[in-house]
N, C-alpha and C positions, 0 to 999 in steps of 0.2 A: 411597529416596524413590519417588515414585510421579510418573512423566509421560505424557508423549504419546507414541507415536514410531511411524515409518512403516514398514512393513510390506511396501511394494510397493502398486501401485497401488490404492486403494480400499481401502486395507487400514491405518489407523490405530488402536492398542489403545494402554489405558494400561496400562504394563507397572510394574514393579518393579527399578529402574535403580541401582546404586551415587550414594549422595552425591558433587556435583562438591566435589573441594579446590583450596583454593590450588596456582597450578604457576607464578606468578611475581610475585617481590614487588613485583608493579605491579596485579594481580588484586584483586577483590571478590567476595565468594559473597554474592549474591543473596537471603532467600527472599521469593520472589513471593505478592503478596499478589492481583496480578489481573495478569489475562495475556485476549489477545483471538485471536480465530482472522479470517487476514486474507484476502483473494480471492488474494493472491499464495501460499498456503500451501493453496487449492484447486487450484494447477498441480502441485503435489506430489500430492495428492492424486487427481490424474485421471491421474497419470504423463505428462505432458507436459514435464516440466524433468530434465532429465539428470544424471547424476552424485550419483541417493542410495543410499545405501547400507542393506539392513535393522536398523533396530534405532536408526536416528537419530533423538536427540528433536527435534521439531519446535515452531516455534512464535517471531515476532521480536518480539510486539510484547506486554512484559511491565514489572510495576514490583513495588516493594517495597520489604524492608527491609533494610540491610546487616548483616548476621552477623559477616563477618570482611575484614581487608582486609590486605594484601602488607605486609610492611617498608617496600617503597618508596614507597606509595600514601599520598600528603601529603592528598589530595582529600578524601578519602571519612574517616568515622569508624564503629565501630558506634552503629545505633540510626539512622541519616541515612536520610529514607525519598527513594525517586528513583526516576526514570522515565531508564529505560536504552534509548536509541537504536539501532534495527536494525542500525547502519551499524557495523562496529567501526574505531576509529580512533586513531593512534598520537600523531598532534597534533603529530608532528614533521618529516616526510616534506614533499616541496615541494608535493606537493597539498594536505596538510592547510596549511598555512602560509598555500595561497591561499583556503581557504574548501570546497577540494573535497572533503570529507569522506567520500564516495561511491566515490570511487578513490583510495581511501589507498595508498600503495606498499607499506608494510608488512605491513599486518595479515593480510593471504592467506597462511595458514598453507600451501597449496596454490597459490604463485608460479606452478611453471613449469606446473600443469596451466591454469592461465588463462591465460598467456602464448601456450600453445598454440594453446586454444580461442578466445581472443576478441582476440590481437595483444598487449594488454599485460592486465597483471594489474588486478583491481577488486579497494575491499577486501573486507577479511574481513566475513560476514553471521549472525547469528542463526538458528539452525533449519533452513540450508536447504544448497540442494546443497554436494557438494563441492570443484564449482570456483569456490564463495567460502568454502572454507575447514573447510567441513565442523566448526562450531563446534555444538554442544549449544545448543539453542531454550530458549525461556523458558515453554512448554509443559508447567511441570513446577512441584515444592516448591520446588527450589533451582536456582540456575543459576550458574556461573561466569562472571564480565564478567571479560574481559582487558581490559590498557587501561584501567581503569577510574579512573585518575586524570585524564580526558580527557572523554568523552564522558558519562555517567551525569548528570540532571537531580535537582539535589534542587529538592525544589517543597515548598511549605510546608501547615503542619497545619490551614491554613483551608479547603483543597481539596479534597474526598473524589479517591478512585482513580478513578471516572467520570466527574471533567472535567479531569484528568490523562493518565490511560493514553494517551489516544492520539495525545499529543506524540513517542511514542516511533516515530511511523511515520504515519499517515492523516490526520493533522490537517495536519502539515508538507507530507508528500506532495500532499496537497490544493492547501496554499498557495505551492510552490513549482512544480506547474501553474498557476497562475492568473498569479504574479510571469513567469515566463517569455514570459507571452503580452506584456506590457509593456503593459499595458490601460490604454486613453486612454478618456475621458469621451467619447466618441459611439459608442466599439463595443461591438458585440455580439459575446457570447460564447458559442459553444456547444460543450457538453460530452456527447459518447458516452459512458453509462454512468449510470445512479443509484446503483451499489452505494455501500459505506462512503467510497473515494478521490473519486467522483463528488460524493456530498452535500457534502464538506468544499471540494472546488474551487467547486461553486456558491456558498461562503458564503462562499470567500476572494475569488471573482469579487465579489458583491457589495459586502465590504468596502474592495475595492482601487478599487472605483468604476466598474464597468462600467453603460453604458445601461443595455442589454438581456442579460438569460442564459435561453442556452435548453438543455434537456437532453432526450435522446435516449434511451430506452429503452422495455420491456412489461411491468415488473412494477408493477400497480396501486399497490400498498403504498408501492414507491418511487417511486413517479413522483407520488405523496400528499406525499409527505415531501418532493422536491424542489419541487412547489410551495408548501410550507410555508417553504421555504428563500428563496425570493425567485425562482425560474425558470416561465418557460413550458416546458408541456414538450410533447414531440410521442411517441405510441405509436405505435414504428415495424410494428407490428403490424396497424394501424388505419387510417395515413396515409402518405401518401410523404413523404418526410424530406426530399429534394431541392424537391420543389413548396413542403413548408411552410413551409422556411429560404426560397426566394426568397420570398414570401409576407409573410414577419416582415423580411425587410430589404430590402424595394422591390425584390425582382428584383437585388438588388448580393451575396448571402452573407455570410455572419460572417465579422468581419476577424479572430477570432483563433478556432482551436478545440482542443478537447481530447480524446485518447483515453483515459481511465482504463477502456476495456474491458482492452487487452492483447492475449496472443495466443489465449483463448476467446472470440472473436466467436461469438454465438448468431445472425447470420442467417440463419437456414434457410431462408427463402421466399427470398431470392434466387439468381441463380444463380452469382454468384461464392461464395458461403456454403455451395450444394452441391458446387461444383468445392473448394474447399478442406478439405470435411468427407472428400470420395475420396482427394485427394493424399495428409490427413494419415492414414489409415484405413491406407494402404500406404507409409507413409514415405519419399515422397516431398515430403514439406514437413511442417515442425515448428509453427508456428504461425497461424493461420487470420487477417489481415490485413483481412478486410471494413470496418473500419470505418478504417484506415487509408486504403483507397484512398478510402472515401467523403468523407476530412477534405479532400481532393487535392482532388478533383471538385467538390465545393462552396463549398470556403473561397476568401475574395476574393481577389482579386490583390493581391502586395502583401503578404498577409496571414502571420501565425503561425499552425505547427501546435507543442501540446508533448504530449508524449505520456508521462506517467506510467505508465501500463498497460504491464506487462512483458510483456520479449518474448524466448525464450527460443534460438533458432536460426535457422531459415528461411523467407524467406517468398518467396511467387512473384505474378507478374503487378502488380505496384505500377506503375501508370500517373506516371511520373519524368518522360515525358515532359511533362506536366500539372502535373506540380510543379515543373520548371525553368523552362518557359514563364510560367509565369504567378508567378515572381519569390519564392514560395513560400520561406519558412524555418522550420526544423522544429528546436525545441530536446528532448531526451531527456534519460535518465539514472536511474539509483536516486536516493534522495533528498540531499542535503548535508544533516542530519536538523539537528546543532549550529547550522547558517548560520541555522537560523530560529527555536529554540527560546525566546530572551531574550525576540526578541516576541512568542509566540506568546501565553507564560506570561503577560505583559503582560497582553493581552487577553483571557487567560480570566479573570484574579483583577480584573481590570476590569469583568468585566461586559458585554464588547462580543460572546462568546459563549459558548456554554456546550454544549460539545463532547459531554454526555450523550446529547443530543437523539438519537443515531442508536443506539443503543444498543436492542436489540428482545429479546433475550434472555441471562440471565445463570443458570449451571451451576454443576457442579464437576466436579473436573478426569474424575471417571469417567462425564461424561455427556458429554464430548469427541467421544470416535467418532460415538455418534449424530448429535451437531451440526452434523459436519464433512458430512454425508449431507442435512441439513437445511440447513445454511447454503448449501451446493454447489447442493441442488432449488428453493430457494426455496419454501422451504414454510413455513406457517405464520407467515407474514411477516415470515421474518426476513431481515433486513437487518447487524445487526452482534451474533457473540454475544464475550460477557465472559464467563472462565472465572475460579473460586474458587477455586484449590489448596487442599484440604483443608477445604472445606466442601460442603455439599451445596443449595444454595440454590433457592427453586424458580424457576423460568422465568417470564419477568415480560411478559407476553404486547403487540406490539407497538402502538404508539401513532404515527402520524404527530406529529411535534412542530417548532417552530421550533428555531431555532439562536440567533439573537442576541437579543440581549435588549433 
């Protein structure tokens, strides 16, 4: 079959890979009928996340059709079409049991090397390094789901795949920054970042009922499309972010904010943005924090930070002091992708959104590598591309669009 797989840095080709088989009668083989390329699979991409190996297919956020499924897999049948969650999870373990789908105890095929690197093990992940597990992405014809009488979303034949897919990661991810912040009817919320996790938390903000949302970012295109979403937004390029947040909230800050940047902060003009870009140039620090310390320094007293935007090892100079002081609570985490799915589904086959809107280009799977160069540059304005295993579709050129309906 034909996937994605990473090469070393900046180095993604679609290569020519053995069919995955069943390896445990709890397994599903996949084939993907649409797969997306996500901003956390651009940290792989620039070499910033550790532990990949040449030759791994990449890629978590993917759906389809079941082909084959284990002796033991009661779930699943062939023919059942589903949106398979990033997160892999055993459904049995005491996290999974509490809803923490994101640190399953199990599924880390690669235990004791996470155990090492992060204290306890997270679970096992789709596509990406190997200390979650080092599992085959969904970046390809076929994919292996372990677990799959667990976590896999069948969703129904009224739905096309683009207001679907992205249950499997960015829509959830979105909405379970926004639920963290625990947004009350007078706050405002702001959000660092327009990318795909960015637009999806502006629409969960919205729907969860916040006053005011505001979002943070310089790419025209996006920052079109988050005001299309229901946000004010500020181009930090253009304006001070600190002046314009006291500005929009009487001199008081956003009582809850959000980083879906991660650990590729683009602040170059400033000078914590240059000091970070030196450290990590000589590995001295793994990931670039600016819009971390900036959520510290302006968010109210009192207030929520949650930070979706991953973070891959180290960061330096984080003003803690300014976050202790001023009472500050900060929730993180990869996403519990299952904790939110029922509803999510809910409201897309309701009509309350229609999750395609971000969507700016769609491919196949051997127009991939370019993509990955184009989605990374922000070129051509894209914002979110959707891959076609085995077709060749053309590029559907971008549209700022709402979300709900």
């Amino acid at each position: 079959m034909k996937a994605l797989c990473w090469h070393g840095k900046k180095d993604i080709r679609c290569d020519t890979v053995p069919d995955p088989r069943i390896e445990d009668p709890r397994d599903a083989i996949i084939k993907v009928s649409s797969c997306a390329i996500c901003g956390s699979d651009l940290h792989l991409f620039d070499g910033f996340m550790p532990g990949m190996k040449a030759g791994d297919i990449v890629g978590h956020e993917f759906m389809g059709e079941v082909m084959e499924v284990g002796a033991n897999n009661k779930k699943l049948k062939v023919g059942d079409r589903v949106v398979v969650p990033f997160t892999i999870t055993c459904g049995e373990c005491e996290q999974c049991r509490r809803g923490n789908f994101s640190v399953c105890e199990r599924s880390n095929r690669n235990k004791d090397l996470a155990d090492k690197v992060f204290g306890h093990t997270t679970a096992g992940l789709f596509g990406y390094t190997h200390l979650t597990g080092g599992y085959a992405g969904g970046q390809a014809e076929y994919v292996r789901v372990p677990f799959a009488d667990v976590a896999p979303v069948k969703v129904p034949s009224n739905l096309t795949d683009e207001q679907v897919l992205f249950l499997g990661d960015i829509f959830p991810t979105g909405w379970q920054a926004a639920v963290q912040c625990d947004i009350q009817p007078e706050d405002t919320v702001a959000i660092w970042g327009a990318g795909p996790v960015g637009q999806f938390a502006i629409r969960s903000a919205v729907l969860l009922g916040a006053k005011q949302v505001i979002c943070i970012d310089r790419v025209p295109e996006r920052l079109s499309m988050a005001r299309a979403g229901g946000a004010i937004t500020i181009n930090f390029d253009e304006e001070s972010v600190l002046q314009r947040l006291k500005d929009l909230t009487n001199g008081k800050g956003p009582e809850k904010c959000i980083d879906a940047v991660g650990m590729e902060s683009h602040a170059t003009r400033s000078i914590d943005g240059l000091y970070d870009r030196a450290k990590q140039a000589v590995m001295l620090e793994t990931d670039r924090p600016h819009v971390l310390r900036e959520m510290m320094y302006v968010c109210r007293p009192a207030g929520i930070l949650s930070v979706p935007g991953v973070y891959g090892g180290l960061i330096d100079k984080i003003p803690f002091g300014a976050f202790m002081n001023k009472g500050l609570t900060m929730r993180t985490g990869q996403t519990h992708v299952n904790r939110w799915t029922d509803d999510l589904l809910r409201r897309i086959d309701e009509g309350q959104i229609d999750p395609s809107f971000v969507i700016t280009h769609t491919v196949g799977l051997e127009e991939g590598p370019d993509m990955y160069k184009t989605f990374r540059d922000k070129h051509d304005g894209c914002i979110k591309v959707v891959i076609k295993p085995g077709q060749t579709p053309k590029q559907r050129k971008p549209q700022a669009q709402g979300a709900m309906a």
